[in-house]
C-alpha positions in Angstrom: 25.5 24.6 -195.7 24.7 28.0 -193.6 27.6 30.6 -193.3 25.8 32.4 -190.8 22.6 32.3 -188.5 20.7 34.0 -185.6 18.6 31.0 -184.3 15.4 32.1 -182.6 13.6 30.0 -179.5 10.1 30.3 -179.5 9.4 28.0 -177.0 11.7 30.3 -175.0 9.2 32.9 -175.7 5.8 31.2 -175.2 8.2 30.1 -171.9 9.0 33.8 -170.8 5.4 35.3 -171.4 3.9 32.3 -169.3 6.2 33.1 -166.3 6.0 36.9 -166.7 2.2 36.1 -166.4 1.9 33.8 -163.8 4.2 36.2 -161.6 1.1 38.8 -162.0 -1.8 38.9 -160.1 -5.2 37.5 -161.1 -6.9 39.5 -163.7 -3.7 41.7 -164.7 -3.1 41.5 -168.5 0.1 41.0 -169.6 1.6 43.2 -173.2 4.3 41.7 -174.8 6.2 44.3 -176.6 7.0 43.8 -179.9 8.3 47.1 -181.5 11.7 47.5 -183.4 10.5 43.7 -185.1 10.3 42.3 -182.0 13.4 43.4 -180.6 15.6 41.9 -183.3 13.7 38.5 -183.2 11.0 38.6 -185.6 7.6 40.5 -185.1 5.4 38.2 -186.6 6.3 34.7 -185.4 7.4 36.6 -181.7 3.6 37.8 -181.9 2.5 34.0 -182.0 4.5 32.5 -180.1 3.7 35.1 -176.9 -0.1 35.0 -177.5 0.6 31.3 -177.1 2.0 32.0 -173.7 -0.6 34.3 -172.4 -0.2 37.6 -173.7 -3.4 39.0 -174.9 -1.9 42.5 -175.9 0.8 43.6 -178.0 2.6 46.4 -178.2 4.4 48.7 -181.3 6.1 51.8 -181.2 4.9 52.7 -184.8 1.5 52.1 -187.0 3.0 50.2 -189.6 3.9 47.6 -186.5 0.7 47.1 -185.1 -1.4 47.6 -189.1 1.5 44.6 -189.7 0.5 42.6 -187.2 -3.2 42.8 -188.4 -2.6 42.4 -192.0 -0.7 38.8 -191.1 -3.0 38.0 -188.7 -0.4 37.5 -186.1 -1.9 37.2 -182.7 -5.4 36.5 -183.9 -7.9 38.7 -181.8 -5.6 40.1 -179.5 -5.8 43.9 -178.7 -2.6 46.1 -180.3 -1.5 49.3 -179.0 0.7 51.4 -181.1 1.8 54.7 -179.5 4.5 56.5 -181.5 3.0 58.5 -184.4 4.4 61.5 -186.0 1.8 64.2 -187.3 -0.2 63.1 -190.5 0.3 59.5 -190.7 -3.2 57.3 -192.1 -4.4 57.2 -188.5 -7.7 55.9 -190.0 -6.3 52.8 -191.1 -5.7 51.5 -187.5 -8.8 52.8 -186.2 -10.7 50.7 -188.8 -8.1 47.5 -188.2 -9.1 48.0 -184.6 -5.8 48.9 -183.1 -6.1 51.3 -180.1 -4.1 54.4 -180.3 -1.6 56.4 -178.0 -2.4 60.5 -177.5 0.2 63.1 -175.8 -1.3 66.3 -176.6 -4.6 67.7 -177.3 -3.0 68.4 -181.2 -2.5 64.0 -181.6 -6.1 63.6 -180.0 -7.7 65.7 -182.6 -5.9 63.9 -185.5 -7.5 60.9 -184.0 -10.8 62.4 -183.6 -11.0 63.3 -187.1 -9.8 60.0 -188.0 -12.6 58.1 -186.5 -14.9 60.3 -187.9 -13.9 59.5 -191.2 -14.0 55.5 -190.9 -17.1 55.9 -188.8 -15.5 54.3 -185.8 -14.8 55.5 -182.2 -11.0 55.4 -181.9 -10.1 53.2 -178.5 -7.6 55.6 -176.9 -4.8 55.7 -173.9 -4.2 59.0 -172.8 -0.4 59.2 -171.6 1.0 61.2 -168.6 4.6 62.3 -168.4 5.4 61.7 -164.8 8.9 62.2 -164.8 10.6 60.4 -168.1 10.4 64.3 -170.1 9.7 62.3 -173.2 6.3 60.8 -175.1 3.5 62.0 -172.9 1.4 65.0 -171.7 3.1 67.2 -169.2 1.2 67.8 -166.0 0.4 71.2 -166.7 -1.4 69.9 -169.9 -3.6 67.0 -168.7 -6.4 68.3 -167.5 -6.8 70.2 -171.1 -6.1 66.8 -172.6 -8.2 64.9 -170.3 -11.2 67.0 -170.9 -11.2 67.4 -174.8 -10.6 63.5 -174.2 -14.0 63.5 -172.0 -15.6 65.7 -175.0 -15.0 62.9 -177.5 -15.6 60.5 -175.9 -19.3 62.0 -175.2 -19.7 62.6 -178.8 -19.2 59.3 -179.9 -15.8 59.5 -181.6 -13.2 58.2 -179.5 -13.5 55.5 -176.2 -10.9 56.2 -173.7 -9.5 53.1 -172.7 -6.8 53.1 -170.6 -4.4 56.5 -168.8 -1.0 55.0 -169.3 2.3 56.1 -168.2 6.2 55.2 -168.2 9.2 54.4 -165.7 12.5 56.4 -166.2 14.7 54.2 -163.8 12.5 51.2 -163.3 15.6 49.2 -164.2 17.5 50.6 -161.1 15.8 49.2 -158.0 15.5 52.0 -155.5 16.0 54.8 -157.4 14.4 58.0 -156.3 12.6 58.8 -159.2 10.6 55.4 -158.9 8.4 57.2 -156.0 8.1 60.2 -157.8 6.6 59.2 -160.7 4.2 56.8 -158.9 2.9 59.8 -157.2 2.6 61.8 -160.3 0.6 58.7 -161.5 -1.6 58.9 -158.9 -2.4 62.5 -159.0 -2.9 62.5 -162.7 -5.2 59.6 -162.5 -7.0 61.7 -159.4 -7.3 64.8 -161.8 -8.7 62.3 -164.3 -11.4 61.2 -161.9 -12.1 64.8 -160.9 -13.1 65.1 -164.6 -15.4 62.1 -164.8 -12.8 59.9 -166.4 -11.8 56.7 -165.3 -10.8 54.3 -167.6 -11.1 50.9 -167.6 -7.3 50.4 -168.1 -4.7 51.6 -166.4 -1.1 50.6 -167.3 2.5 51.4 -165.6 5.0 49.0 -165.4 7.0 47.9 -168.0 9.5 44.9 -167.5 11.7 46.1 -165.1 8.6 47.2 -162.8 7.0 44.1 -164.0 9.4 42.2 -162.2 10.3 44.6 -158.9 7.1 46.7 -158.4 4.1 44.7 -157.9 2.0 47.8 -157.2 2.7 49.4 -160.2 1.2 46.3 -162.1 -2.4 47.6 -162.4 -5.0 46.1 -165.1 -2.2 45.8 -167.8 1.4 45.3 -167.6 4.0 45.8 -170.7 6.6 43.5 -170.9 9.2 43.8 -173.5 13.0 42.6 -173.0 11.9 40.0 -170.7 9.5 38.5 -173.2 13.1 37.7 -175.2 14.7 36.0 -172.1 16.3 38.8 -171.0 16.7 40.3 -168.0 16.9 44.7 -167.4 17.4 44.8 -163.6 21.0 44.3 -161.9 21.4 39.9 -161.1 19.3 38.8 -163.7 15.5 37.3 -163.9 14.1 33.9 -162.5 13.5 31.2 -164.8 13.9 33.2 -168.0 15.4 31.8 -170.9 16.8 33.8 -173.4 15.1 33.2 -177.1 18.2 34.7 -179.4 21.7 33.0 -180.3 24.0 34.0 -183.1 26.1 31.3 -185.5 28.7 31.5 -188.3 30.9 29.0 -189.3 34.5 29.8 -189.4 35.3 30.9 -193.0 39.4 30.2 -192.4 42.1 29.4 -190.3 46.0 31.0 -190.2 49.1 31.0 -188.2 50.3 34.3 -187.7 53.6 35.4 -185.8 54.1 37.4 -182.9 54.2 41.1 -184.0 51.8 40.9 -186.5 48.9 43.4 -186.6 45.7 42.3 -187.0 42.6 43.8 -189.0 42.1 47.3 -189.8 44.5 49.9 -188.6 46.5 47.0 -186.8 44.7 48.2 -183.5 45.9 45.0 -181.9 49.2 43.5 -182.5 50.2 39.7 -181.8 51.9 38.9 -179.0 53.5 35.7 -179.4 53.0 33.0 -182.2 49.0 31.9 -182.4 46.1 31.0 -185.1 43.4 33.1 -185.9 40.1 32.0 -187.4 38.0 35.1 -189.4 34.5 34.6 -188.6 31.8 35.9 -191.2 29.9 38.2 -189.5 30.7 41.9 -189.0 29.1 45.0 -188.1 26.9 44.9 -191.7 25.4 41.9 -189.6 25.2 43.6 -186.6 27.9 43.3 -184.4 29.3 46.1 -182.9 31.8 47.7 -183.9 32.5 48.9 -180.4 33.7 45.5 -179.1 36.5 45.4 -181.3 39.3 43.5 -179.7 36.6 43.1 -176.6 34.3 40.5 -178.0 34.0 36.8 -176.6 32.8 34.2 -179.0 32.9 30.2 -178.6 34.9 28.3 -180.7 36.1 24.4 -180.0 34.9 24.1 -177.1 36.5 27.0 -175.4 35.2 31.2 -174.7 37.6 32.9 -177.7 38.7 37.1 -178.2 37.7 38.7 -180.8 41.3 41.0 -181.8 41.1 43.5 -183.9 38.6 46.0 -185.4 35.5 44.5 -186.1 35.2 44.9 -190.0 31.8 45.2 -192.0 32.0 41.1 -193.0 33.9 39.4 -190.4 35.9 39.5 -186.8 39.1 37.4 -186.2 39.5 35.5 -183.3 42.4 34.3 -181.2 42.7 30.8 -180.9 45.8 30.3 -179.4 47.5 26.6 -180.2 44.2 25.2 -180.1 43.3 22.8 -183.7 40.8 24.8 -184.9 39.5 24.3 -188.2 37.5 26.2 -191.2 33.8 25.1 -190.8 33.8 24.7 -187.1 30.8 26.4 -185.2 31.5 29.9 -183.8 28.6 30.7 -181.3 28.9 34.8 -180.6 26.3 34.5 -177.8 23.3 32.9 -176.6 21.5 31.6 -173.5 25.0 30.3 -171.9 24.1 27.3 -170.9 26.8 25.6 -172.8 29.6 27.9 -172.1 29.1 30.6 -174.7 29.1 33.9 -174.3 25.6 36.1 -173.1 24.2 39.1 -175.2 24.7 40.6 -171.5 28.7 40.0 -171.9 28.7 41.6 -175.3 27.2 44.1 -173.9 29.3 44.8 -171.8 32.4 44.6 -174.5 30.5 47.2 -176.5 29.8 49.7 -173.7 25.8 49.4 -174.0 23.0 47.6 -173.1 21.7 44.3 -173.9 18.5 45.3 -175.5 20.7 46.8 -178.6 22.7 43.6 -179.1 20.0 41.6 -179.5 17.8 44.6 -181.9 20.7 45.0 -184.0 21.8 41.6 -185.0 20.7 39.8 -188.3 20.5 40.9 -191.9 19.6 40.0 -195.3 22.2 37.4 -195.6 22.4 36.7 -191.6 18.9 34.9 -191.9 17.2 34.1 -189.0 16.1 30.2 -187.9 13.4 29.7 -186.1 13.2 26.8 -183.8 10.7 24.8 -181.1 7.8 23.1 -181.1 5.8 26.3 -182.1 8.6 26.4 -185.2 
């Protein structure tokens, strides 16, 4: 018998990347986004089931991601992007597994340079733009420099420049001034890139938020990430996107405690009048936040339960009132909520953060996940 669980859809996700894709226009690539292992849900089998629904990119933040991804053969022949690389790191390796490569500086195009050189392969490379997020990317003062030494390698045979790529800031707040801004800045930089004699075949904007708000930001290639998992990063939610990720324990005991008691750690929370508690295995070693103690919803019996108490490293107690709950009973923390239980969006919310970190953060060694569907 299972003590505890984080079950993953993947029929969910070949679902989400199909309707992420169909809401582009014709001849727009989609990039599901697969960094941090998938969000929480498992890079490998994620990869498979989103090339199943259309994707024919994924993305990673690091190399050992995307050199992953080749080794396993996840995704077949689908084109990998990794963009995060700290100085030194066996750049070589992905240019010889075919994974194109992410430059912010004239200093990271050079390491690839000599890279290719040495695996006698051009390096396929996406030059990045800041255009506002003053993070990853080449400040505007700096891309023409980076442009043209990109130009340069390019003639000499050692790199291809495939795509100018960029990133939103505020995407995920409709409106927001800073949307406009850094379109503009998009455009010039892509203008200056012209100017130079570059213009790639690839040019890539939007990530999920702008996937699903700004349809001229879509381009040749759009990068989807926390909508591939069902979930949604704009205020009222997605259409037709079902989230892949729930989370199960089984409740380990079951105790009538008096009013006035304290419960857990510290005694935070104190009883207030005469109730049963059931301690449910999984704690903050598993991934739940610490940050929603005494906040936390999970569903029990039939019924949307409080976690009380400080979340310990093992296990969260939960009021159950006079209700007849019993040791072994399902306790669902959150999933899609079509059944009544709580939404990583509502534990979210109890932790003070954003959805995209419930769902990264949950699972462990002993929290296994289960993978189900008909791509299972």
């Amino acid at each position: 018998m299972w003590q505890a669980q984080v079950r993953i859809d993947l029929d969910a996700i070949r679902h989400n990347v199909a309707t992420l894709k169909g809401m582009l226009r014709p001849g727009t690539a989609l990039m599901s986004v697969v960094k941090a292992d998938a969000y929480g849900h498992g890079m490998l089998r994620v990869a498979e089931a989103a090339v199943r629904g259309g994707a024919t990119w994924l993305g990673t933040a690091t190399l050992d991601e995307a050199l992953a991804l080749r080794e396993h053969g996840a995704g077949g022949g689908v084109k990998i992007l990794s963009w995060l690389h700290s100085p030194g790191r066996p750049l070589g390796e992905a240019v010889a597994a075919d994974v194109d490569l992410s430059a912010s500086s004239i200093d990271a195009l050079d390491e690839i340079v000599d890279a290719a050189r040495k695996v006698r392969r051009a390096a396929a490379v996406h030059l990045k733009i800041d255009t506002g997020l003053s993070r990853n990317g080449a400040g505007r003062g700096d891309w023409p420099a980076l442009v043209t030494a990109a130009a340069k390698a390019q003639a000499d045979g050692d790199v291809e420049i495939a795509a100018i790529w960029s990133h939103f800031a505020c995407a995920d707040e409709p409106g927001h001034p800073s949307i406009l801004r850094q379109q503009l800045a998009f455009d010039e930089a892509l203008d200056v890139a012209a100017g130079l004699g570059v213009e790639p075949p690839l040019r890539h904007f939007a990530n999920s938020a702008a996937a699903l708000t700004l349809p001229e930001s879509h381009f040749e290639l759009v990068r989807v990430g926390l909508s591939t998992y069902g979930l949604s990063p704009i205020p009222g939610g997605a259409p037709d996107l079902r989230p892949a990720m729930s989370v199960h324990a089984r409740v380990a005991l079951v105790k009538a405690v008096q009013a006035g008691e304290g419960v857990s750690y510290g005694h935070t929370y104190k009883i207030l009048k005469d109730t049963n508690l059931a301690l449910v295995p999984v704690g903050y070693a598993d991934g739940v936040p610490r940050s929603a103690s005494s906040r936390g919803l999970v569903h029990i019996g039939g019924k949307v339960r409080r976690v009380v108490g400080r979340v310990c490293m093992d296990q969260i107690v939960v009021d159950c009132g006079d209700d007849d709950v019993r040791a072994g009973d399902e306790a669902v923390l959150f999933g899609a909520g079509t059944r009544g239980e709580p939404t990583a969006d509502d534990w979210a919310v109890a932790a003070d953060t954003i959805n995209y970190e419930i769902v990264t953060r949950m699972g462990s060694n002993r929290t296994p996940r289960v993978y189900l569907g008909e791509s299972a």
